[in-house]
C-alpha positions in Angstrom: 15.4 16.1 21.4 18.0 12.8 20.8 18.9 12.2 17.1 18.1 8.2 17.4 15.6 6.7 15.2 12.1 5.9 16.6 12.0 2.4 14.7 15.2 1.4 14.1 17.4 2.7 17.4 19.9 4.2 15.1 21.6 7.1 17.0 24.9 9.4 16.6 28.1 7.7 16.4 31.8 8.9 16.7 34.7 8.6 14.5 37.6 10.5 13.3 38.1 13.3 10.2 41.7 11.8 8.9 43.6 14.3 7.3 45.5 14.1 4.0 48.7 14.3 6.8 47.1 12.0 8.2 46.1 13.6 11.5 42.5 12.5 13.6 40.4 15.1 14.9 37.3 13.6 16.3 34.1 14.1 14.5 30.5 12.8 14.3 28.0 10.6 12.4 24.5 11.7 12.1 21.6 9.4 11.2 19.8 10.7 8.4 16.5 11.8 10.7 13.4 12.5 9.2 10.5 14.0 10.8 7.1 12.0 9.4 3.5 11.2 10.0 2.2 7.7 9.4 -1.2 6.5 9.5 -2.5 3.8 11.2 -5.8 2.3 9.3 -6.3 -0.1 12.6 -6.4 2.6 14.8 -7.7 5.0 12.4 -4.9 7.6 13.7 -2.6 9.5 12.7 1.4 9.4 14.7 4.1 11.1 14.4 7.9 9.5 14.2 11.6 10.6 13.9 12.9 7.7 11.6 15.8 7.3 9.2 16.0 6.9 6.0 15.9 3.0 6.6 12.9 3.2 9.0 11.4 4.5 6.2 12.0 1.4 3.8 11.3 -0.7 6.5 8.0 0.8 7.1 7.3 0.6 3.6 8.0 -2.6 3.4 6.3 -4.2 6.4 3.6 -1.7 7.5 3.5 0.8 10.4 1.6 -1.4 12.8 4.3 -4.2 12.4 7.2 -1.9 12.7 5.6 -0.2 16.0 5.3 -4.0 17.6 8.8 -4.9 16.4 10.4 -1.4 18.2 8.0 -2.1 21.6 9.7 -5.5 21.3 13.2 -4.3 21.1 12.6 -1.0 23.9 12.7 1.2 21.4 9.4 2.6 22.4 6.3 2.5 24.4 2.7 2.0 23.1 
């Protein structure tokens, strides 16, 4: 399974652990994934999402159904 958020396409990025020498190894970011069921009172269904932390808030904020259209619109997902 990818680590990449379902609503808001955030997915792993690389960087570098910086040593108090100052050396770079490379390491990498993880989105903060969470595993959730939302409820869809349209549909009157139940889906389940990997989102972030901020897919979260934005779900919160502008409702499920609007977030699904918005992430179809950007190819995030398929309905």
């Amino acid at each position: 399974m990818s680590k990449v958020c379902e609503i808001t396409g955030k997915k792993v990025m690389s960087g570098n652990y910086v040593s108090h020498s100052n050396i770079k190894t490379r390491r990498k970011f993880y989105p903060n994934l969470q595993v959730k069921k939302f409820y869809i009172p349209e549909e009157d269904a139940w889906i389940t999402l990997r989102v972030s932390a901020k897919g979260i808030r934005n779900i919160s904020k502008k409702g499920i159904l609007q977030c699904l259209l918005d992430a179809e619109k950007n190819g995030l997902i398929r309905l």
